[in-house]
N, C-alpha and C positions, 0 to 999 in steps of 0.2 A: 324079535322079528328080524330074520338078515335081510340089507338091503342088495338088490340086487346092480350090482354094476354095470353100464352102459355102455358102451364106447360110440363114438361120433365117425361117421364113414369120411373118409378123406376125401370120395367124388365129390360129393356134394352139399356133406356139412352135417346130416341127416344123427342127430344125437344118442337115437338107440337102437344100434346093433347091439345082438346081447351078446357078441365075440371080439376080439381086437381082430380088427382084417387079417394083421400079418402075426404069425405065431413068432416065438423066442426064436425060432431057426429059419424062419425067415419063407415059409410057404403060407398059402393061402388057408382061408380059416372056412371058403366053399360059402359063408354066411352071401345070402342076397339083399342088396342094399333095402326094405321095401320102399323106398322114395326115389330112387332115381334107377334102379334093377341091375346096379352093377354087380358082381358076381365075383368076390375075391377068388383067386389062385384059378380063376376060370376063362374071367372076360379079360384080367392082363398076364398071365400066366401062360396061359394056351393060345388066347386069342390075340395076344401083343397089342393090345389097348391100353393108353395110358390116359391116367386119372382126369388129366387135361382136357385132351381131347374127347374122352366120353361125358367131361362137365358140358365143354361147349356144346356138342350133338343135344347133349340131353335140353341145354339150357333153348337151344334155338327150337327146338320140336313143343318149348310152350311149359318145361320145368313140369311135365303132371307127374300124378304119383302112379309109381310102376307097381305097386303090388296088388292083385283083384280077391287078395285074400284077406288083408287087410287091411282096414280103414285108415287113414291117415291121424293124427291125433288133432284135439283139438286147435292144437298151437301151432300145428307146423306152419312151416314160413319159410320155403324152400329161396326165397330170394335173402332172406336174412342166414338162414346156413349156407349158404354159396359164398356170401361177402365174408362169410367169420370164417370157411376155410380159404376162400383166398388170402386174404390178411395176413391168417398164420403163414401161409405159403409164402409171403413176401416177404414177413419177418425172420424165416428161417433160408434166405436164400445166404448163398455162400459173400462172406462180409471181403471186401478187397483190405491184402494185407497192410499192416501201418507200414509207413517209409520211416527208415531209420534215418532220422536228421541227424546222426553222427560221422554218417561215411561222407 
């Protein structure tokens, strides 16, 4: 039996999109978030919205789920994916270079 691979949306933390947002070359992958309805290569591609600002909109309008075609799963926990991609977000910010205590 293959297992099927997930990837996790960067808006909002949301675990399984069945695409990686961004392709190896670097455009949108068109997949829509179903938890928070972001829209790779469409809503910041075309529409110049970035991942931030569509968390926070999405986060203050009450974090529901944007898909009316699909049910949310049992588990979801949109405040618990929100904090695990901020997190990574914070961990991966650009690190201040060391001072060379020789000069």
């Amino acid at each position: 039996m293959e297992t099927v691979k997930r990837h996790p949306c960067p808006v909002c933390g949301y675990p399984g999109l069945s695409e990686p947002p961004r392709t190896r070359s670097g455009g949108g992958s068109y997949e829509i978030c179903p938890s928070c309805g972001f829209q790779f290569g469409v809503s910041d591609d075309d529409a110049g919205e970035t991942y931030s600002v569509w968390r926070e909109r999405w986060r203050a309008a009450g974090m529901k789920w944007s898909s009316r075609g699909l049910r949310p799963p049992k588990d979801w926990d949109p405040a618990t994916h929100v904090s695990r991609v901020e997190s990574e977000a914070l961990g991966a910010a650009p690190k201040r270079p060391k001072r060379n205590r020789g000069a």
